[in-house]
C-alpha positions as CSV (number, residue, x, y, z in Angstrom):
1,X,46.5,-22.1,7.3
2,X,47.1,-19.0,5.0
3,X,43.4,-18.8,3.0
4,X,41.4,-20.8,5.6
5,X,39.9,-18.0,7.9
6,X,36.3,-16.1,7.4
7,X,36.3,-13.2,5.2
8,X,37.9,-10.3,6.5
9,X,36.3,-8.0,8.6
10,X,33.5,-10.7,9.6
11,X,33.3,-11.1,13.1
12,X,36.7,-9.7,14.0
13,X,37.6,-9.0,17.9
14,X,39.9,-6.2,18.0
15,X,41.3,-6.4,21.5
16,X,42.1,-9.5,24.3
17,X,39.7,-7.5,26.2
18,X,37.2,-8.4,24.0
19,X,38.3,-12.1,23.4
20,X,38.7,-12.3,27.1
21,X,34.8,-11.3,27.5
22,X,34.0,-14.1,24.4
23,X,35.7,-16.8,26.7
24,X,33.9,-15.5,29.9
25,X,30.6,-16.1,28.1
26,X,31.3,-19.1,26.8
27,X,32.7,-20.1,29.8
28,X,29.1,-19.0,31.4
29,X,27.1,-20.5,28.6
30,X,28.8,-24.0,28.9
31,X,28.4,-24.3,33.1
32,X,24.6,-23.6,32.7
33,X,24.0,-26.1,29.4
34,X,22.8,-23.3,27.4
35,X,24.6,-25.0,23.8
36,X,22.4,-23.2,21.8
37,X,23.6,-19.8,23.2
38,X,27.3,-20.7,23.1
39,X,26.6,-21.8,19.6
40,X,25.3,-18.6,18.4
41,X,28.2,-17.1,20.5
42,X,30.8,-18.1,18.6
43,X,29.3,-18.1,15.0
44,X,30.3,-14.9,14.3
45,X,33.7,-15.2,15.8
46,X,37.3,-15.8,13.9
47,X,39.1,-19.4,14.0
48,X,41.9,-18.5,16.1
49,X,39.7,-16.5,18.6
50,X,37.8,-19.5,18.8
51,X,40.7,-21.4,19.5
52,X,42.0,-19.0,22.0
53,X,38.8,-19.1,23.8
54,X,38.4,-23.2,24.0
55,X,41.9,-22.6,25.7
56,X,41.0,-20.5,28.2
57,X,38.5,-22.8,29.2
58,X,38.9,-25.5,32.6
59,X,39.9,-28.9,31.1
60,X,36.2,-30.3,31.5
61,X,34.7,-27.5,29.1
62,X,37.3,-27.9,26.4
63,X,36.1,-30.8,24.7
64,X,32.4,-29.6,25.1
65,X,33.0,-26.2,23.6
66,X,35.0,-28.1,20.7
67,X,32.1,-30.5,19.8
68,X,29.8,-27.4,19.5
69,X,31.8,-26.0,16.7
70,X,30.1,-27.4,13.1
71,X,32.4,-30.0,11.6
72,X,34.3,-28.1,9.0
73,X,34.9,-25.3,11.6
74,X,36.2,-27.3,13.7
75,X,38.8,-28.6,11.8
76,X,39.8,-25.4,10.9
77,X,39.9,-24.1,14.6
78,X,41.5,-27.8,15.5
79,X,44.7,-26.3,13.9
80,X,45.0,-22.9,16.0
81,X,44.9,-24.6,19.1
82,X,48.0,-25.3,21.6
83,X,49.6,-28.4,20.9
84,X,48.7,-30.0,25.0
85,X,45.1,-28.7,23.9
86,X,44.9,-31.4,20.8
87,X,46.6,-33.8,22.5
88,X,43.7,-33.3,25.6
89,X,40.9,-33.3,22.8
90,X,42.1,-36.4,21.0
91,X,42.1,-38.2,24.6
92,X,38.3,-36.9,24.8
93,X,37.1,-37.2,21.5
94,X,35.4,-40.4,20.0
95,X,37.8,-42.5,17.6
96,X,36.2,-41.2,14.8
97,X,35.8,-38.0,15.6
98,X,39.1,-37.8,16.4
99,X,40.1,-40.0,13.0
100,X,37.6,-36.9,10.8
101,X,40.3,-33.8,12.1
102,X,43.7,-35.4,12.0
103,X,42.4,-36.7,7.9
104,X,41.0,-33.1,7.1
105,X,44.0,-31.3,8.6
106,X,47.2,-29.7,6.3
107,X,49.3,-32.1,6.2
108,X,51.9,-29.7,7.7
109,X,50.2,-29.1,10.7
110,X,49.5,-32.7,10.5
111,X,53.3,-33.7,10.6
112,X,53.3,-30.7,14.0
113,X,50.7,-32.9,15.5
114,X,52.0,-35.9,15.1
115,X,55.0,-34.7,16.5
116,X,53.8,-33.7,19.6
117,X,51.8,-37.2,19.8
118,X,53.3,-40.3,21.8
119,X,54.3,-42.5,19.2
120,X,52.1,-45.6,19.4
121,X,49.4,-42.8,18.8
122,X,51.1,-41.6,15.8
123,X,51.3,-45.1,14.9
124,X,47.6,-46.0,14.9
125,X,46.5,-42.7,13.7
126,X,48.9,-42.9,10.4
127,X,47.0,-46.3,9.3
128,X,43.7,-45.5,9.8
129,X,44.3,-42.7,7.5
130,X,43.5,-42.3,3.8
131,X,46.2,-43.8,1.3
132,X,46.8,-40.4,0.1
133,X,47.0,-38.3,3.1
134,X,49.2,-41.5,4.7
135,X,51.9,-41.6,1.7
136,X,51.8,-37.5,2.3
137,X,52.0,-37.4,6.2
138,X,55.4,-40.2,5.9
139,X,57.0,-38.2,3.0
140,X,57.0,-35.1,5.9
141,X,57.6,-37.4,8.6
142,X,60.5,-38.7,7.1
143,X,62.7,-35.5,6.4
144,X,64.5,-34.5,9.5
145,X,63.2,-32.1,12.2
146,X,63.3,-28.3,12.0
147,X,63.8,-28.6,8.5
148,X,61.7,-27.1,5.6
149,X,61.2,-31.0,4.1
150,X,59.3,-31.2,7.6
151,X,57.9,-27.7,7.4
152,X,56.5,-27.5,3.9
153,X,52.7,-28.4,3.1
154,X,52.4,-30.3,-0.5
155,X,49.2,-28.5,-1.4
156,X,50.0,-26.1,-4.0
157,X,49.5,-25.2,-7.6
158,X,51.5,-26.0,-10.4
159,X,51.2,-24.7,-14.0
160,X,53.1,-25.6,-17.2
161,X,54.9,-23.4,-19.7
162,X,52.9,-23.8,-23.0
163,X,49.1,-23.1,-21.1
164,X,47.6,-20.2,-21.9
165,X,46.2,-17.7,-19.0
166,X,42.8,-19.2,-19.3
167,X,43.9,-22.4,-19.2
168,X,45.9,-21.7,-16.1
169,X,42.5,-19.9,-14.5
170,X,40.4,-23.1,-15.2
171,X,43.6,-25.2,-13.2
172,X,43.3,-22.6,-10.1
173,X,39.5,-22.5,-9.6
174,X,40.3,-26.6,-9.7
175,X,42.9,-26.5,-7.3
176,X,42.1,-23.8,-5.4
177,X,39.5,-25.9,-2.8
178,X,42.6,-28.5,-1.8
179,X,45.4,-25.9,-1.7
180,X,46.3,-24.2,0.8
181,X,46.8,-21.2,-1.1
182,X,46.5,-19.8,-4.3
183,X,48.4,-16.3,-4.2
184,X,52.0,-18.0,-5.8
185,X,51.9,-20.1,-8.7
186,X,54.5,-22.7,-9.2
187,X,55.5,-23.1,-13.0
188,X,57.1,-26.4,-13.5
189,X,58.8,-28.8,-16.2
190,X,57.2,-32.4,-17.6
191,X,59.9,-33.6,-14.7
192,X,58.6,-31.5,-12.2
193,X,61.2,-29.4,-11.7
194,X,60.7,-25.5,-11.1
195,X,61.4,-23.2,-13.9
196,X,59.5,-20.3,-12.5
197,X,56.7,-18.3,-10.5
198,X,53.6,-16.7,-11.7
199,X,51.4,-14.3,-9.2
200,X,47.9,-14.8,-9.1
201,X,47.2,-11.2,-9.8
202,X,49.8,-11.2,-13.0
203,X,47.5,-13.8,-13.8
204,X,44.6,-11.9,-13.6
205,X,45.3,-9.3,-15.5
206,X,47.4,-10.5,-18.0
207,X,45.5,-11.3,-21.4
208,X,44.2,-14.4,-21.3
209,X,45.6,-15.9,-24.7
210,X,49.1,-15.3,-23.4
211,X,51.3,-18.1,-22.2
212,X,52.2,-18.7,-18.8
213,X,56.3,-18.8,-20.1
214,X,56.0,-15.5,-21.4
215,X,54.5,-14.3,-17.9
216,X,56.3,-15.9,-15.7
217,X,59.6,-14.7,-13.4
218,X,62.3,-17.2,-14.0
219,X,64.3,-16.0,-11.0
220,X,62.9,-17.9,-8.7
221,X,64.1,-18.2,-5.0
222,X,63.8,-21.3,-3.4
223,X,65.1,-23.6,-0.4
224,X,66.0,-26.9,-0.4
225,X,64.2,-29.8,1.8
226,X,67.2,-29.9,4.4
227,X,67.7,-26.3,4.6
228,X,67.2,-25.2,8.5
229,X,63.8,-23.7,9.6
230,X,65.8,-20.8,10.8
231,X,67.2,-20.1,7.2
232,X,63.9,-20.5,5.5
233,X,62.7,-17.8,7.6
234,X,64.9,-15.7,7.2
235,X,64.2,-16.1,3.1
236,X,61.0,-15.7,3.6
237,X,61.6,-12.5,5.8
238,X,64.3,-10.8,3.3
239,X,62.2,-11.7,0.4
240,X,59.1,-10.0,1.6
241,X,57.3,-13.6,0.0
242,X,54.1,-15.0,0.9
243,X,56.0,-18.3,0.4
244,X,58.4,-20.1,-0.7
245,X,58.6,-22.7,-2.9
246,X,61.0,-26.5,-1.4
247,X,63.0,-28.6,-4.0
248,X,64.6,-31.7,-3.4
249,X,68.2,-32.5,-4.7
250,X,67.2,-32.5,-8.2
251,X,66.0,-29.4,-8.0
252,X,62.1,-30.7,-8.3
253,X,59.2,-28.9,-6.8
254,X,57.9,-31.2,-3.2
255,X,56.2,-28.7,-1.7
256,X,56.0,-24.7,0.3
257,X,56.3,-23.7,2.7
258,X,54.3,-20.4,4.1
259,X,54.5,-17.3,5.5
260,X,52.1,-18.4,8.9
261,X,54.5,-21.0,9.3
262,X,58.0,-18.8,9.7
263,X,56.0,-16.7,11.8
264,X,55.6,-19.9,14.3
265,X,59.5,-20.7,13.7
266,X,60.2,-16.9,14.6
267,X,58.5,-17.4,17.8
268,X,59.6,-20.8,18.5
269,X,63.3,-19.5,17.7
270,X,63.2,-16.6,19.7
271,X,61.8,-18.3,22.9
272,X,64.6,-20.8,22.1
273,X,67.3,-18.3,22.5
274,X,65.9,-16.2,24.8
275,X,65.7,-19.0,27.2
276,X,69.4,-20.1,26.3
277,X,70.9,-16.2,27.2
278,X,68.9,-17.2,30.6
279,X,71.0,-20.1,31.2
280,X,67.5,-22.1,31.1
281,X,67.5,-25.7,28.6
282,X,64.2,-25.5,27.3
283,X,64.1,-28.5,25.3
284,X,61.4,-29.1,23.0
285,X,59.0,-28.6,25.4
286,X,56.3,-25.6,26.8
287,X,58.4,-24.5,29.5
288,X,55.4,-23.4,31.4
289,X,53.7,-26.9,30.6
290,X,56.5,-28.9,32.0
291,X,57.0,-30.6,34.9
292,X,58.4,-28.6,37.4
293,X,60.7,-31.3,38.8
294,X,62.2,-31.5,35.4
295,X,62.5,-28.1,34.8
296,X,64.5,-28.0,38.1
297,X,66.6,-30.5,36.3
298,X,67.0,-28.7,33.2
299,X,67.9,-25.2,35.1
300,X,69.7,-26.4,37.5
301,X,72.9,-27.9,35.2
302,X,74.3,-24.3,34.2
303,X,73.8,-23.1,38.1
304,X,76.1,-26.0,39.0
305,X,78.5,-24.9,36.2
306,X,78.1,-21.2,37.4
307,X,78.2,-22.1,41.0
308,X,81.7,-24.1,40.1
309,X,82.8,-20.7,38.1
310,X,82.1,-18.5,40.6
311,X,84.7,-20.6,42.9
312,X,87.0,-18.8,41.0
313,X,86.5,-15.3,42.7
314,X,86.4,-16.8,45.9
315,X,90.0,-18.0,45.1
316,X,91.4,-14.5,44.1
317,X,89.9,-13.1,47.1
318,X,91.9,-15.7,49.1
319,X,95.1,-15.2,47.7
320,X,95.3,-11.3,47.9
321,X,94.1,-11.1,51.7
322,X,96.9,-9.3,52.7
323,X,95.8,-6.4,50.3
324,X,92.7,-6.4,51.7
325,X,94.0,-7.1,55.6
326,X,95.8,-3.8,55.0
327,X,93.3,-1.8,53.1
328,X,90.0,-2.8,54.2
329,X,88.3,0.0,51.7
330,X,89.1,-2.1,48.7
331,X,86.8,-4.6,49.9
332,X,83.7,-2.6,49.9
333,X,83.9,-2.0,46.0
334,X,83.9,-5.5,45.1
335,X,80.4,-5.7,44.5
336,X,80.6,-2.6,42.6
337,X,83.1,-3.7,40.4
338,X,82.0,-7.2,39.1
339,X,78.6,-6.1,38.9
340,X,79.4,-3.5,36.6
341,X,81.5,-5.6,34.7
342,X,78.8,-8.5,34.2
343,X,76.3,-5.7,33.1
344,X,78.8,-4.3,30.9
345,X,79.6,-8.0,29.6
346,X,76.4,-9.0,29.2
347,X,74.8,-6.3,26.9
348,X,77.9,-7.0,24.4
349,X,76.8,-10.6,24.2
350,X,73.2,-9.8,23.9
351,X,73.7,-7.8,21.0
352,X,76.5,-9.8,19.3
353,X,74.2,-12.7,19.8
354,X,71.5,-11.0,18.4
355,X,73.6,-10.2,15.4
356,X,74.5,-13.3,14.8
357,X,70.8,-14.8,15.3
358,X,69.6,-12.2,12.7
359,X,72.0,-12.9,10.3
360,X,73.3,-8.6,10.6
361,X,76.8,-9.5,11.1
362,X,77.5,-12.0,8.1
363,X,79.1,-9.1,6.3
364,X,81.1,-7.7,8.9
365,X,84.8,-8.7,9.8
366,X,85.0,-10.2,13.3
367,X,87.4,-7.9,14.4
368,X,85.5,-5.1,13.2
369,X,83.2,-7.2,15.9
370,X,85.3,-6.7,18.4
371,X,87.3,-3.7,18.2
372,X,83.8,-2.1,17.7
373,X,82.7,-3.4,21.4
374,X,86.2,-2.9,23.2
375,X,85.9,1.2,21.9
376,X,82.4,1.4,23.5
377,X,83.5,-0.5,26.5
378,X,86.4,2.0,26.9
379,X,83.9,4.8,26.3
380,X,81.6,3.5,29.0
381,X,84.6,2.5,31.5
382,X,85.9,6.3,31.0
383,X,82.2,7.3,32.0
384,X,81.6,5.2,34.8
385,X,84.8,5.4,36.5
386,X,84.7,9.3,36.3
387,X,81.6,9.1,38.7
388,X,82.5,6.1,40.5
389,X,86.7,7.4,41.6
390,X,84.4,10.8,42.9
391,X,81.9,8.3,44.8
392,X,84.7,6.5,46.2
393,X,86.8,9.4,47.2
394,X,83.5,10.5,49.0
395,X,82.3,7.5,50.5
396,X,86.8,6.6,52.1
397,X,88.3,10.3,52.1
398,X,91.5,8.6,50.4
399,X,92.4,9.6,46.8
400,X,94.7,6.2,46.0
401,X,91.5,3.8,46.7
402,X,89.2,5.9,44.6
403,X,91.9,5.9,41.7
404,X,92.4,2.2,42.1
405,X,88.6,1.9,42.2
406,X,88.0,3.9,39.1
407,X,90.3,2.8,37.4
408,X,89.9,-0.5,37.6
409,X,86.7,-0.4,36.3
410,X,87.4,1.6,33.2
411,X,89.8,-1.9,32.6
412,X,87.1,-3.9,34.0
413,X,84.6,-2.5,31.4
414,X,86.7,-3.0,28.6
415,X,87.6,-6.9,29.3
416,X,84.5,-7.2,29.9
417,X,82.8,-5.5,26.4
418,X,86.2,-7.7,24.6
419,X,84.7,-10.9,26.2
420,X,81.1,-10.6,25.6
421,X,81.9,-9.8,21.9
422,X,84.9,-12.5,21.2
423,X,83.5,-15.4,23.3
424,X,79.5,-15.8,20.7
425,X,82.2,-15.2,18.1
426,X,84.8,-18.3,18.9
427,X,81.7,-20.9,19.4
428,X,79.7,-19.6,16.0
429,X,82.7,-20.5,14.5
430,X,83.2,-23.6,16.4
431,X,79.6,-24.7,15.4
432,X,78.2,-24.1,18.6
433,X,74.9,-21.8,19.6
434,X,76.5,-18.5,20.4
435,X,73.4,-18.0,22.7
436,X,75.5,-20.6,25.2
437,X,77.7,-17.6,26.1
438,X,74.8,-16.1,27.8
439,X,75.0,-13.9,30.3
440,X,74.8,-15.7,33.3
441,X,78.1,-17.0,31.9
442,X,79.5,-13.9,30.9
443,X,78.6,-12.5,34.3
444,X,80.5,-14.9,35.8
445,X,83.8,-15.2,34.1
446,X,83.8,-11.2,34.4
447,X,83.4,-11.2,38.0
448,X,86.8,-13.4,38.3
449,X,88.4,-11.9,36.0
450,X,87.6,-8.6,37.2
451,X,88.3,-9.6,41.0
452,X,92.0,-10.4,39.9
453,X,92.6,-7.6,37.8
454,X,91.1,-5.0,40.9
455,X,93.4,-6.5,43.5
456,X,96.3,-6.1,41.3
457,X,95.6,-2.5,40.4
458,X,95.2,-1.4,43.8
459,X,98.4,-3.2,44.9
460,X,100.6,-1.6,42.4
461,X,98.3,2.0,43.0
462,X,98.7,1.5,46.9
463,X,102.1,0.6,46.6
464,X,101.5,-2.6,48.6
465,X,103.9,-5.6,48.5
């Protein structure tokens, strides 16, 4: 919804304070039946702070609030709302009522809805609409998730070559009421295939007997309908557009998709990999809206791997117990050690990640990657183990255990910045999500690592067969 909203400035709440005193209201309004003051409540109010408000509301307001709200604002607001909120409302609403939003909605947020929607719902929904918004809704359905085929909204403007600017003016004040907006205008061929863009304010103020080919930028960036959501955002993003325009294989204009959308898919993919760094599967769910039982299931697959891992130190520590039998010290700096080196591990994979998430690293060399990371690991490690070999000689009066300690954690820091730079690297380019290599991982292949490489420092330091 890019052109939907009230004009600017018109009832604008500038603060969640303020939309949090709007819900209390309403709230208030609602539990005493005073409709008519909850009415004139939110008449002033913007569509998403409407929508924010219905969902702030218990379950048994929701649908009240929502048949309040005029019919064309409430489609409008219908589309702002969480996803378990529609799906609540469409339960609550009356067949028809229900029937009036889904047909007056954007097709793309249509195609999000129905998504979201069991599919015998879907089902019944689809043939009780209109021809032409059902033949829409199944061309979207129908091109595979997280793509921009699924992302895109048909509702655009398309001018031809040989009209003249008036001519194209007359064509947007036609279009402009069933588009979903008019700021990018789409120049196409008699085979529908784009040949250019045109803004709306070139076309403005460009004189009107001119022809739209002789206005028009024939460089035209576009994506194609199986390109990844992820990709199209980041068009979107480097472009600086307000959207971009989808062709299929033969290069013909189906549809855009718009800047309000990538600003869902940045969320959506951010949450996405910010729960996979956590070690947490997510699915396609609202984590917070999910059953707890199966988010114990979901979690609770890479604490088993961990846990399995994490076996590993216990192993080392079994096999050099006659280093620690004779130097009991060492065993105090354990902790120290592998939780330095998870930390250490874990901010290069955060960032690496990151890079690679954000596209930043495409032009770099891989080893550029990595040597970059095993420098600043060695920088930390000489840092670290300065302070710590002075701690250590403080804490056990014995210069041999603080060296070991120190200096095991100046090797300890660099395998672990090496790691958590080469490990995202190896599954990007084995296809996988570098976010798997999160840090719970990282942690945890560090800490074994690290164990070893301690014990057999402070052998060969100590002098200890």
């Amino acid at each position: 919804m890019v052109d939907s909203n009230r004009e600017q400035g018109q009832g604008t709440i500038a603060s969640q304070e303020l939309r949090d005193i709007v819900r209390q209201q309403l709230q208030g309004l609602l539990e005493i039946n005073d409709y008519q003051g909850a009415k004139v409540l939110l008449q002033p109010v913007q569509y998403p702070d409407i929508a924010e408000a219905i969902e702030g509301l218990p379950e048994t307001l929701q649908a009240l609030a929502f048949r309040l709200l005029p019919k064309d604002e409430a489609i409008e607001v219908y589309e702002y709302l969480d996803s378990t909120v529609q799906q609540a409302l469409i339960d609550e609403l009356r067949s028809q009522d229900v029937l009036d939003l889904v047909e007056q909605m954007s097709p793309d947020d249509r195609v999000r809805l129905f998504d979201e929607l069991p599919a015998k719902i879907v089902r019944r929904l689809l043939q009780q609409l209109s021809p032409a918004e059902r033949e829409i809704t199944s061309l979207l359905l129908g091109y595979g998730t997280g793509t921009a085929g699924r992302l895109m909204t048909p509702e655009y403007i398309a001018l031809k070559e040989g009209m003249t600017g008036d001519q194209a003016l007359a064509r947007v004040r036609l279009m402009a009421p069933r588009t979903e907006t008019i700021y990018t205008l789409y120049v196409t061929d008699v085979s529908r295939r784009l040949t250019g863009i045109l803004s709306l304010r070139e076309l403005l103020v460009a004189p009107p007997e001119d022809s739209i080919g002789a206005l028009m930028t024939r460089d035209v960036i576009s994506v194609h309908t199986d390109t990844d959501q992820e990709e199209v955002a980041r068009v979107i993003q480097r472009y600086d557009l307000l959207a971009v325009p989808v062709v299929d294989r033969e290069e013909r204009l189906v549809g855009i998709v718009t800047v309000d959308d990538v600003i869902d898919i940045l969320e959506e993919e951010a949450t996405e990999d910010i729960y996979t760094l956590g070690g947490v599967q997510s699915g396609e769910d609202d984590y917070f809206q999910t059953n707890l039982l199966t988010v114990a299931r979901r979690r609770v697959v890479w604490l088993f791997v961990l846990l399995i891992t994490n076996t590993g130190t216990s192993a080392v520590i079994s096999s050099q117990e006659d280093v620690l039998s004779k130097v009991v010290a060492l065993a105090a700096f354990i902790p120290l050690l592998i939780g330095t080196g998870g930390n250490v591990g874990a901010q290069s994979s955060t960032v690496v990640i990151r890079g690679l998430n954000t596209d930043r690293l495409r032009s770099m060399n891989p080893m550029t990657i990595v040597s970059r990371e095993l420098i600043a690991g060695a920088l930390l490690g000489v840092m670290l183990a300065a302070v710590v070999t002075v701690w250590a000689f403080l804490l056990e009066r014995n210069w041999q255990v603080a060296i070991a300690v120190g200096f095991s954690l100046l090797v300890i820091s660099i395998l672990a910045s090496t790691a958590g730079s080469v490990l995202p690297l190896v599954f990007k380019r084995l296809g996988l999500d570098p976010a798997l290599m999160s840090a719970p991982f990282i942690t945890t292949v560090v800490d074994v690592a690290g164990v070893f490489v301690y014990l057999q420092l402070a052998r060969a330091i100590l002098g200890l067969n």
